[in-house]
KEMAR-104630 format. One record per residue: chain; x, y, z of N, C-alpha, C, CB in turn. Coordinates in steps of 0.1 Angstrom, whole numbers, plus 5000, padded with zeros to 4 digits. Glycine has a CB too. Layout:
% KEMAR-104630
A,X,Y,Z,X,Y,Z,X,Y,Z,X,Y,Z
...
***
This chain:
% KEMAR-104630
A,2631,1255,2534,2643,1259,2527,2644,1274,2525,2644,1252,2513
A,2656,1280,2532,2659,1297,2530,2661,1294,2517,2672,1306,2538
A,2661,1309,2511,2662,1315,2499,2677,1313,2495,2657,1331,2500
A,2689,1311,2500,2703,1310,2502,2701,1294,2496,2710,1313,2520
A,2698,1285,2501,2696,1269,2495,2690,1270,2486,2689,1257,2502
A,2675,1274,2483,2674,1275,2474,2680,1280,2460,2667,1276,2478
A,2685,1289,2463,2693,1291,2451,2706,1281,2445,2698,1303,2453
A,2710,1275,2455,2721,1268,2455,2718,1258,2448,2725,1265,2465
A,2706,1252,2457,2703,1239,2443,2695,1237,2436,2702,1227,2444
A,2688,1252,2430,2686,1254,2420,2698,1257,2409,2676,1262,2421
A,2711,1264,2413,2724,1266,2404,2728,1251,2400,2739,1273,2412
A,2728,1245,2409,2732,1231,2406,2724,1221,2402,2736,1226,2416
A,2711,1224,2401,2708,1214,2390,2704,1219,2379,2699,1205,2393
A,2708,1232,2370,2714,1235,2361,2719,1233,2352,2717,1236,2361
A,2731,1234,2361,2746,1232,2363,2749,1217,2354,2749,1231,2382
A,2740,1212,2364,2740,1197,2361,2732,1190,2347,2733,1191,2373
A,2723,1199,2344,2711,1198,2336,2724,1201,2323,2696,1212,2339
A,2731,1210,2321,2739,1215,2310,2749,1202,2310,2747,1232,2314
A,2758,1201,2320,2768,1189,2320,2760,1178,2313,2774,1183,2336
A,2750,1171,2316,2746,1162,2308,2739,1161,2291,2739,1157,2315
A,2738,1176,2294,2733,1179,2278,2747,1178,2271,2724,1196,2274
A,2756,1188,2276,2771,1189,2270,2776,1172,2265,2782,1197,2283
A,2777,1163,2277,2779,1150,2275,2770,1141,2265,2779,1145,2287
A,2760,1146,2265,2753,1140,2254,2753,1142,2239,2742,1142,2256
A,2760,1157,2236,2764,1163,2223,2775,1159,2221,2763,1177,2221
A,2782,1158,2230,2797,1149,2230,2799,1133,2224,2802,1147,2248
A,2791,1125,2228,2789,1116,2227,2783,1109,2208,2781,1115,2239
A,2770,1119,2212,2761,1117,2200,2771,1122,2183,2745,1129,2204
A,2776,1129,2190,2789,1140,2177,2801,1130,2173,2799,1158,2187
A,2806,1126,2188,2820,1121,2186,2824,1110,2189,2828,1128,2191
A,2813,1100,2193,2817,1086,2197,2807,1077,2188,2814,1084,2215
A,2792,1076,2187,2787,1066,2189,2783,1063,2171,2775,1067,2200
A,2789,1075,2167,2790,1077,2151,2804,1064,2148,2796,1098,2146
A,2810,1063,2153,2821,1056,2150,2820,1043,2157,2833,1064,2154
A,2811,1041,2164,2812,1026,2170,2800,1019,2164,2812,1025,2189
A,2811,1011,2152,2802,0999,2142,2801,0992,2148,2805,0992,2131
A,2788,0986,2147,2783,0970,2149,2785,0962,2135,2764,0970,2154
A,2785,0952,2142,2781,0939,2136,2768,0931,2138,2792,0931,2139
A,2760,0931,2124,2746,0926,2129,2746,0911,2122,2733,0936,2125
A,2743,0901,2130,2745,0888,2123,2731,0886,2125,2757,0876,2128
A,2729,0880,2113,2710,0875,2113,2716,0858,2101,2693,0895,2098
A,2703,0850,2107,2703,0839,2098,2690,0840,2090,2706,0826,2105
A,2691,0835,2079,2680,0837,2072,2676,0818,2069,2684,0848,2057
A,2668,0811,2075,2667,0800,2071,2650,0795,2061,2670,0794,2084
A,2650,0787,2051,2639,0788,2043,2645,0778,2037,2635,0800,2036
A,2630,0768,2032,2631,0755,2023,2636,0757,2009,2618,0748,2022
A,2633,0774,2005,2637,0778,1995,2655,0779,1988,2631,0789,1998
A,2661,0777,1996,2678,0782,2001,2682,0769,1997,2682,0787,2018
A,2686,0765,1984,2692,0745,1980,2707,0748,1990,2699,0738,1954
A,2707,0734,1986,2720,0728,2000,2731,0737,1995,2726,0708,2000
A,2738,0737,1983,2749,0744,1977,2753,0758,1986,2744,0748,1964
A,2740,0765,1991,2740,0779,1996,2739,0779,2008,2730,0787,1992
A,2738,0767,2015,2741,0763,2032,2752,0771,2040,2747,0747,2033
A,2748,0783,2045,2759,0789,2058,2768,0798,2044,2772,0772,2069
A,2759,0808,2033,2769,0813,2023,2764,0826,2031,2766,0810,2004
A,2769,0833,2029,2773,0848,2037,2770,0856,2029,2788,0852,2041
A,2764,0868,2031,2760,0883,2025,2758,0890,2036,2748,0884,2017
A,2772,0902,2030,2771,0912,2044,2764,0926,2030,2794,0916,2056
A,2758,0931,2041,2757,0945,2032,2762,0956,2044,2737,0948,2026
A,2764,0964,2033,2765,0979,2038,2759,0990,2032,2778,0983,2038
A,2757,1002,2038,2747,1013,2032,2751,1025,2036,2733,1012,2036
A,2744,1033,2029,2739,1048,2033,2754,1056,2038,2727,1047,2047
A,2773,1053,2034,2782,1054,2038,2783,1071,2035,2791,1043,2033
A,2774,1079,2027,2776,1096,2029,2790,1096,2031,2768,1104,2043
A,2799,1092,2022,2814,1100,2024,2813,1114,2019,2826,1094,2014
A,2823,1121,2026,2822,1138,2027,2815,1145,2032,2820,1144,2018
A,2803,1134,2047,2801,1139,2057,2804,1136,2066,2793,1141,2058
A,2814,1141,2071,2817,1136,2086,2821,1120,2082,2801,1138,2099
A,2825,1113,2072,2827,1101,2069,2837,1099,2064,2820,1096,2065
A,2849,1096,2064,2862,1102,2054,2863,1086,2050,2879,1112,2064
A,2877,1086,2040,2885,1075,2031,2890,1068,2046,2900,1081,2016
A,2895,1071,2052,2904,1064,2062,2893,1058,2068,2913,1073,2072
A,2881,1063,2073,2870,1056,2081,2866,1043,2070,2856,1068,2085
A,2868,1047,2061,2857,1038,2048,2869,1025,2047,2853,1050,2028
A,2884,1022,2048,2897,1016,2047,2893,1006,2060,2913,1028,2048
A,2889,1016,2066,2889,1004,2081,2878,0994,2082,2886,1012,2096
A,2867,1001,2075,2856,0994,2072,2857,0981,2060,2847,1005,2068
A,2864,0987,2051,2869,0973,2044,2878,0966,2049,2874,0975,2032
A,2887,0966,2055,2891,0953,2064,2883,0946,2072,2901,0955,2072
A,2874,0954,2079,2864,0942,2089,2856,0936,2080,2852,0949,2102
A,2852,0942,2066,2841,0936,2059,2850,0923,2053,2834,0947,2045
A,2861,0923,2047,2872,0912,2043,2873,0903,2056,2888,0921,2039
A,2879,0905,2070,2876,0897,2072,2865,0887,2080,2884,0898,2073
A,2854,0890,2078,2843,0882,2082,2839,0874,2065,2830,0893,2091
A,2849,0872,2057,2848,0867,2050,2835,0861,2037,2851,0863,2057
A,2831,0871,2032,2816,0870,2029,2821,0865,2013,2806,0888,2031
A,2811,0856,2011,2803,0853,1999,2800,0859,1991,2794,0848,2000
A,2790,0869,1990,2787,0882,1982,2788,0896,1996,2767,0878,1974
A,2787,0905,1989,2788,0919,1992,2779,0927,1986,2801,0924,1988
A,2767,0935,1993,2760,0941,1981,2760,0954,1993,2744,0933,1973
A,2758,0963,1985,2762,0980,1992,2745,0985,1982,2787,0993,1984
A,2738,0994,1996,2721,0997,1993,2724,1008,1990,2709,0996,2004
A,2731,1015,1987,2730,1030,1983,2735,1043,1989,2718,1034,1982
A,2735,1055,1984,2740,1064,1991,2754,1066,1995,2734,1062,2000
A,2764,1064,1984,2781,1064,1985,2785,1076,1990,2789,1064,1971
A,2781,1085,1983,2790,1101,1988,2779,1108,1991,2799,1111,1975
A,2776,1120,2001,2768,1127,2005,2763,1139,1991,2775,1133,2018
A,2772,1145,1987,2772,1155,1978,2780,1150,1964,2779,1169,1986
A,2776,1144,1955,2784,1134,1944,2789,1148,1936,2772,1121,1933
A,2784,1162,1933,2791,1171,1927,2798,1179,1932,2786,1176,1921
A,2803,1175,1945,2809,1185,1951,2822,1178,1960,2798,1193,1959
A,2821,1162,1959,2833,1155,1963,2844,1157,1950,2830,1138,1966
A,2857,1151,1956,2867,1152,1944,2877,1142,1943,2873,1165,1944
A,2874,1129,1959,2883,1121,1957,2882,1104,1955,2890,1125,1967
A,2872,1107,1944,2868,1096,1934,2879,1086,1926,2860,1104,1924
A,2889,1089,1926,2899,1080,1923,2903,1070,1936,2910,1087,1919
A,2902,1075,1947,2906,1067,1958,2895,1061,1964,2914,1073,1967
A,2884,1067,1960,2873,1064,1970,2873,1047,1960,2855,1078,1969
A,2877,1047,1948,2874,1035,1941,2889,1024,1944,2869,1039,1923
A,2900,1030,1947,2909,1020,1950,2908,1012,1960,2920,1025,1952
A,2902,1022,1967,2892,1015,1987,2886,1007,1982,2878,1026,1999
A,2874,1006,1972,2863,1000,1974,2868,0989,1968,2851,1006,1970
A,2878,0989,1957,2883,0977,1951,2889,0967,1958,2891,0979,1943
A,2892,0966,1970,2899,0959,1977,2888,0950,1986,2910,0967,1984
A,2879,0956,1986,2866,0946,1988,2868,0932,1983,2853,0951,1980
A,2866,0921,1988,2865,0910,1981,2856,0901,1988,2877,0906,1980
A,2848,0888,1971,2836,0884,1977,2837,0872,1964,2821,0897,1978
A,2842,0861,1967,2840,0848,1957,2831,0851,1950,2837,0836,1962
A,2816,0853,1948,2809,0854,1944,2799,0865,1939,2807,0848,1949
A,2808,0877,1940,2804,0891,1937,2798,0897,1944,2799,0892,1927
A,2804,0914,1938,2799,0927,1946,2787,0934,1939,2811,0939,1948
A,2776,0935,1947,2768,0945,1935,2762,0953,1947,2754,0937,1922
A,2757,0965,1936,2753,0978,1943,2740,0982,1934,2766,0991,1943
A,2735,0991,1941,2723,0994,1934,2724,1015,1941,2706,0980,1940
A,2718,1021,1932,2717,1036,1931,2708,1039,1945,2710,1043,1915
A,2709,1050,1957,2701,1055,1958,2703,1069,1960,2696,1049,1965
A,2692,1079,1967,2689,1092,1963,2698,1099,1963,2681,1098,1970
A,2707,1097,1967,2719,1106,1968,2732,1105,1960,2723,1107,1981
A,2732,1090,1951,2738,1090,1943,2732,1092,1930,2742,1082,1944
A,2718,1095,1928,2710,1107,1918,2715,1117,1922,2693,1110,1918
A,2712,1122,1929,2706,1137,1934,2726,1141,1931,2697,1139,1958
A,2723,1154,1927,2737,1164,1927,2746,1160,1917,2745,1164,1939
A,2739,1159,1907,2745,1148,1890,2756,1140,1891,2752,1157,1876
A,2749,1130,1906,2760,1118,1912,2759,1106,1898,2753,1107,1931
A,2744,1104,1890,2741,1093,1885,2753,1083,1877,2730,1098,1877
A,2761,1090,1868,2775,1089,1858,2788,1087,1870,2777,1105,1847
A,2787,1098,1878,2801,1098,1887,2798,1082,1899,2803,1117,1898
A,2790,1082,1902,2789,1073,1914,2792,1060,1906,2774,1072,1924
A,2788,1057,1892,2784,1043,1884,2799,1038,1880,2772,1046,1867
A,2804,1053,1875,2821,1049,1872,2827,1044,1886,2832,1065,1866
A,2827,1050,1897,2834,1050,1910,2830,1030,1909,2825,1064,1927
A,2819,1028,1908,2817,1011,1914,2820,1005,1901,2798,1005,1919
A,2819,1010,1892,2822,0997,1877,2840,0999,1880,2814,1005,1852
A,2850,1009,1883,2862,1005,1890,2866,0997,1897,2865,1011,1895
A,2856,1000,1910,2856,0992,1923,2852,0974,1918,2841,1001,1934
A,2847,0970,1904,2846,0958,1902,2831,0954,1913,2863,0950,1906
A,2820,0961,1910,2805,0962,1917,2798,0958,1905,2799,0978,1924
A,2788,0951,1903,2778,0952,1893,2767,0963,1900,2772,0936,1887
A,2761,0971,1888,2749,0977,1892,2734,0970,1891,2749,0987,1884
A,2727,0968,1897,2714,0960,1896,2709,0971,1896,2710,0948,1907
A,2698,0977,1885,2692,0987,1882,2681,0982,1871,2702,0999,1879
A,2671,0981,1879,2658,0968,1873,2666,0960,1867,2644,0972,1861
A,2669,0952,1876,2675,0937,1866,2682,0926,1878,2692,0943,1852
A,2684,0918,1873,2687,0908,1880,2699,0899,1872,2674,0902,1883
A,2705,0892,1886,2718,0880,1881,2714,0867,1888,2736,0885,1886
A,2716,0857,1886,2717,0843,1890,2731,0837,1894,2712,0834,1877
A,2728,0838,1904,2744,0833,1910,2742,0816,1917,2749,0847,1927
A,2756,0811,1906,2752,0797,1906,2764,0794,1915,2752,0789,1891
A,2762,0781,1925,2772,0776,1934,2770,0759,1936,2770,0784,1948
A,2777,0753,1928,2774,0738,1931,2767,0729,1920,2764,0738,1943
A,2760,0739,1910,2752,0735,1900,2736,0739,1908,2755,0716,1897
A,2737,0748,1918,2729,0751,1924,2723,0768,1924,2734,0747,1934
A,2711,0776,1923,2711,0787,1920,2702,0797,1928,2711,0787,1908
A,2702,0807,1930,2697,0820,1941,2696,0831,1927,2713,0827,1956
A,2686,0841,1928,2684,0851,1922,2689,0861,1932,2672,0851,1916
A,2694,0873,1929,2702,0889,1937,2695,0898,1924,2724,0890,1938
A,2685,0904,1925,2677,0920,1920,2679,0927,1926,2662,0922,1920
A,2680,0939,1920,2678,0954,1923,2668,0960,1917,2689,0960,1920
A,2667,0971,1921,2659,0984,1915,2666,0992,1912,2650,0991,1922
A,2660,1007,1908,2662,1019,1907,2661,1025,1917,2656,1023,1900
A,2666,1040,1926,2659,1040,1936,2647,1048,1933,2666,1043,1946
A,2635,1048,1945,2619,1052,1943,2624,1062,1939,2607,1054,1955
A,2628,1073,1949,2631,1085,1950,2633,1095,1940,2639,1085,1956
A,2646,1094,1932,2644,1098,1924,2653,1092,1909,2645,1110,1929
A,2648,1077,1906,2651,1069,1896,2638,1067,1893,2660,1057,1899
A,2641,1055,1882,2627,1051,1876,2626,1035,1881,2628,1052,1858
A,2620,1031,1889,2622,1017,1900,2611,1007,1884,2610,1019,1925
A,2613,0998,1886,2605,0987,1875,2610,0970,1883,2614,0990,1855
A,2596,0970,1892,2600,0952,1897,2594,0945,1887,2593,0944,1914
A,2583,0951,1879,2577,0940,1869,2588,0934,1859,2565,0947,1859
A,2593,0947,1854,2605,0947,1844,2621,0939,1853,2608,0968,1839
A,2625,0941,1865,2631,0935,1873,2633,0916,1873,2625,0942,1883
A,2618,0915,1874,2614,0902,1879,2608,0892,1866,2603,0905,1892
A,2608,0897,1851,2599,0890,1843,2601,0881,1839,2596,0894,1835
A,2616,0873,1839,2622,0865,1834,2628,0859,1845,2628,0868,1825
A,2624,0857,1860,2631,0851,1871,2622,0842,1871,2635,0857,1885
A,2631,0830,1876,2624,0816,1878,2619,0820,1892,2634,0801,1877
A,2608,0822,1891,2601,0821,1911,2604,0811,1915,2584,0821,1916
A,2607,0802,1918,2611,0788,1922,2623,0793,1930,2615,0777,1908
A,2633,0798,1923,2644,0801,1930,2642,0809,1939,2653,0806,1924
A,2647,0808,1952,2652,0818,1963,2650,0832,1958,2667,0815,1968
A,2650,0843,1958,2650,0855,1955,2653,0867,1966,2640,0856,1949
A,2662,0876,1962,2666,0885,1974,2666,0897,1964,2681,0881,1984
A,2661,0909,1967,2653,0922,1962,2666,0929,1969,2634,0926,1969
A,2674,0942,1961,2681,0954,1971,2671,0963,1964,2700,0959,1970
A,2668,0970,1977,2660,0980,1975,2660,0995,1982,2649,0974,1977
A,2668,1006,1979,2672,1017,1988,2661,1017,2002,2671,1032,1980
A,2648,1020,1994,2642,1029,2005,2627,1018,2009,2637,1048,1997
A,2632,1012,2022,2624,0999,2024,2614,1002,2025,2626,0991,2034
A,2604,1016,2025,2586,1009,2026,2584,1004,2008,2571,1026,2032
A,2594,1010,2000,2592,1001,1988,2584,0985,1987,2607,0998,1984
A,2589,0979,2003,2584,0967,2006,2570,0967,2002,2586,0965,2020
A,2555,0974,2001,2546,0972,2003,2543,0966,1987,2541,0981,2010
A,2548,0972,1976,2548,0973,1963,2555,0955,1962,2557,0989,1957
A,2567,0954,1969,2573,0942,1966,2566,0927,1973,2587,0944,1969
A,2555,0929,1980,2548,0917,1986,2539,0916,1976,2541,0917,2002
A,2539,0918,1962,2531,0915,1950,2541,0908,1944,2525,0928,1942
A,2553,0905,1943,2557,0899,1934,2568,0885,1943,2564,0910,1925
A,2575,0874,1938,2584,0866,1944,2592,0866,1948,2586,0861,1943
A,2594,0874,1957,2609,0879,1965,2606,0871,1977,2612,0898,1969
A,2619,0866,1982,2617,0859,1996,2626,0872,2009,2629,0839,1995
A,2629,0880,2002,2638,0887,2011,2647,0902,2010,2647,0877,2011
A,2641,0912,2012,2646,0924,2009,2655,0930,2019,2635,0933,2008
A,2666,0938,2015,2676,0946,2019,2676,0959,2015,2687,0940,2015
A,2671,0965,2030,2670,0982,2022,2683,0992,2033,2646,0992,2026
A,2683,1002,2032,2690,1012,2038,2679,1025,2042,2703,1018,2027
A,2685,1036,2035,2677,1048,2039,2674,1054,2047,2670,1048,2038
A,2671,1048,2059,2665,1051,2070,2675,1058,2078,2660,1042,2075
A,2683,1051,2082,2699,1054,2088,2691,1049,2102,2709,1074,2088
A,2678,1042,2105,2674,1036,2116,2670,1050,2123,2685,1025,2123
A,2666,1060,2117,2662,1075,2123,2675,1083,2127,2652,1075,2139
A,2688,1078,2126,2704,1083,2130,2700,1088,2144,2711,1098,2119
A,2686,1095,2155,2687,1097,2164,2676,1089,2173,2689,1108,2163
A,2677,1086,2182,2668,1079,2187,2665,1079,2201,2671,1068,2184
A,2654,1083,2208,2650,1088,2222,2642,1071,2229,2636,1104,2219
A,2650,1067,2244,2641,1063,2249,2627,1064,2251,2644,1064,2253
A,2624,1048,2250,2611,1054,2251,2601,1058,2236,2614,1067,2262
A,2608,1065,2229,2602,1071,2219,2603,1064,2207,2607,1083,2218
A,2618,1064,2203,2622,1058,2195,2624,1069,2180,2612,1046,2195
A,2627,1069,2170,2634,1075,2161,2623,1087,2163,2637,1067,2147
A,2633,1100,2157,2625,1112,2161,2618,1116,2143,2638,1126,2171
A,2629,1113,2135,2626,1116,2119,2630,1105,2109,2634,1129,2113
A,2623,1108,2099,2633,1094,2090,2624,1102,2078,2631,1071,2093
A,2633,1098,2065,2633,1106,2052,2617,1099,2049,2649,1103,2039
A,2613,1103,2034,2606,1098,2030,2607,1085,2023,2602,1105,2025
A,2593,1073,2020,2600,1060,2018,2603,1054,2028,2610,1059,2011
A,2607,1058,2039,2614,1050,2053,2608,1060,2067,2635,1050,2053
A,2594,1058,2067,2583,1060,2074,2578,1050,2078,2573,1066,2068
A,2575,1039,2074,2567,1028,2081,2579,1014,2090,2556,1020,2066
A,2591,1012,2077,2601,1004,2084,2611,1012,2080,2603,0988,2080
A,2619,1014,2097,2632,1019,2099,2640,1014,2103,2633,1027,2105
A,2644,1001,2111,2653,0996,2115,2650,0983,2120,2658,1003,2121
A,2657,0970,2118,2660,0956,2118,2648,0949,2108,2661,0949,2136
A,2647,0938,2116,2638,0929,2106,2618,0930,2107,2644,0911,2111
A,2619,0927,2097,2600,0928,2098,2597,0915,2089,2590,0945,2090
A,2588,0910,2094,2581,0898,2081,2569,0904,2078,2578,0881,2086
A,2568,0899,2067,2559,0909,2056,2548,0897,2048,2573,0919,2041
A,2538,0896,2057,2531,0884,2049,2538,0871,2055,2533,0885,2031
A,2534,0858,2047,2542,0849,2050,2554,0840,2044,2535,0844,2052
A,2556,0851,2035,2570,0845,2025,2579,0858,2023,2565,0837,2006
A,2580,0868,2028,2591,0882,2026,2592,0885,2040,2586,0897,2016
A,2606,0887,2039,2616,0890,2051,2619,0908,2044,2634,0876,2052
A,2619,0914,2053,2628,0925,2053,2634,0929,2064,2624,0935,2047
A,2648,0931,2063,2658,0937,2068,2663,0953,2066,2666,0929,2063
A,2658,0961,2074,2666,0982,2076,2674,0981,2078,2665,0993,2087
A,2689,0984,2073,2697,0986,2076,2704,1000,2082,2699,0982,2068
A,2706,1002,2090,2708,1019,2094,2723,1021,2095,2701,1023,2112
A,2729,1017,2085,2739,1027,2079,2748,1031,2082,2735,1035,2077
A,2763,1035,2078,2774,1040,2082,2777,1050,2085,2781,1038,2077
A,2771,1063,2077,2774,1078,2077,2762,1082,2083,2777,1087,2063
A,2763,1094,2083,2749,1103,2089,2752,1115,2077,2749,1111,2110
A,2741,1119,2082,2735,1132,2067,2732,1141,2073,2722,1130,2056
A,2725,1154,2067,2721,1162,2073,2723,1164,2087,2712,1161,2069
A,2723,1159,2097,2733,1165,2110,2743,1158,2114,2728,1167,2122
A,2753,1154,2118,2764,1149,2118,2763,1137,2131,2776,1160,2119
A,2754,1135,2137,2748,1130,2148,2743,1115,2147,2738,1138,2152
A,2746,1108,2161,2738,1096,2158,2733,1092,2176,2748,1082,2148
A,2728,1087,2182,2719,1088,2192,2710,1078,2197,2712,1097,2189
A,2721,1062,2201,2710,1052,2205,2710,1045,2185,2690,1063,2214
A,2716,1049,2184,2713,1042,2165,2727,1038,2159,2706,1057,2151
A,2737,1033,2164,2751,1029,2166,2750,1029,2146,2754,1013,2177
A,2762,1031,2138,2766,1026,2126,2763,1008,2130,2783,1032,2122
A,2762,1004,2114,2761,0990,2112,2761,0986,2101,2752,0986,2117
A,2767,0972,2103,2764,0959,2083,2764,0951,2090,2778,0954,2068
A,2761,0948,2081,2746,0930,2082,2758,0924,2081,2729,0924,2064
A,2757,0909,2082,2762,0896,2079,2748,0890,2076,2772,0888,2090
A,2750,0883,2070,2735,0875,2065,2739,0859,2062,2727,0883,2047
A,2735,0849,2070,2743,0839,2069,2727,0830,2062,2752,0834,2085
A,2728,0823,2052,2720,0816,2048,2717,0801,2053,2722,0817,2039
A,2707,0794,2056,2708,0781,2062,2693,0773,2054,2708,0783,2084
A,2698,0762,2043,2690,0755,2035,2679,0749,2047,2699,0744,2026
A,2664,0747,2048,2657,0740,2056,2655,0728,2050,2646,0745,2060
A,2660,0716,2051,2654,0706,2041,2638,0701,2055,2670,0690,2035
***
């Protein structure tokens, strides 16, 4: 090869080297941020009475409005959540990116009100609805929105004459989390499902009777390399980052990787996503 070719296709693969980086910042920035999934999982167990046969729980998470995540994106998101028709609704944390520094908290709660779930909406705090003296502003935005807060505590949601326990925490991070105080007065007998922000929490919760945890946090690493697989993930969401893990022989957990992105506006092989969670009694 003369020196004349060689240069040539060395310009060109470049050339080429840049076009696909360019297409990849293109993509990762402006497309794959916006193309939600739908993740349907069944959860089946002897635990689950007949009443709760095929009952639905979709969650959503980690939605960082005011990054790169606007009201109009969040509107669209509540019609697909309405119509796949869910049973309960529970949202893992993380509403607004910067809670002292958003300002359209009146609407962000007219949006969220139009959510609807026979059997109720609850939410639980995480880091970023602490962090940036969100704790008061995020709590009003959901007690509007018609959310209960599960913040160490728990409800009994009856269907049929039939009943399921739904707990929350605090989040690790920077709340005061309490499963002892959470869980003291749940009948273990009953089914039990844990929201918990930041899922390696899980290791702490295979000590107590939870059949089934729902975390966020992770955003599933928001970027993700063949081959490699997530390049970072916050603290707390180091060990499980994304879909399901069984945890012993009676806890399920479920990552949820999230609607918004944070800290870079990017997502990469890690598409946005909400659960559907369809329940199925084993007799």
């Amino acid at each position: 090869m003369n020196r004349r070719d060689f240069l040539k296709k060395f310009t060109g693969s470049i050339l080429a080297g840049i076009g696909v980086a360019s297409g990849s910042f293109y993509y990762a920035h402006q497309m794959e941020p916006t193309m939600l999934e739908v993740k349907r999982e069944k959860i089946i167990s002897s635990k689950i009475p007949p009443a709760f046969h095929q009952f639905r729980i979709i969650q959503f998470s980690d939605t960082h409005i005011g990054f790169h995540y606007s009201l109009e994106q969040l509107e669209e998101l509540v019609h697909k959540v309405n119509n796949l028709n869910p049973h309960i609704i529970v949202f893992t944390g993380d509403l607004v990116d910067k809670p002292n520094e958003y300002k359209n908290y009146e609407q962000l709660s007219a949006i969220l009100s139009m959510l609807k779930a026979d059997y109720g909406k609850y939410w639980i705090y995480g880091n970023h609805d602490h962090g940036g003296y969100g704790t008061d502003l995020i709590k009003n935005v959901m007690e509007r929105a018609n959310f209960s807060l599960l913040q160490n505590n728990l409800q009994v949601i009856e269907k049929d004459f039939d009943r399921l326990n739904i707990a929350g925490i605090d989040d690790v991070m920077l709340g005061k989390p309490d499963l002892y105080k959470t869980l003291q007065n749940a009948n273990p007998n009953l089914y039990t499902i844990l929201l918990a922000h930041e899922p390696d929490f899980v290791e702490e919760t295979i000590n107590y009777p939870v059949d089934l945890q729902l975390s966020g946090h992770s955003h599933g690493g928001q970027i993700r390399l063949p081959f490699v697989g997530h390049i970072y993930t916050p603290d707390y969401a180091e060990k499980y980052v994304k879909g399901k893990y069984d945890i012993g022989s009676q806890l399920t957990l479920f990552v949820n990787s999230g609607i918004g992105t944070t800290r870079l506006p990017y997502r990469f092989l890690c598409s946005p996503e909400i659960h559907i969670y369809t329940l199925f009694s084993k007799i």
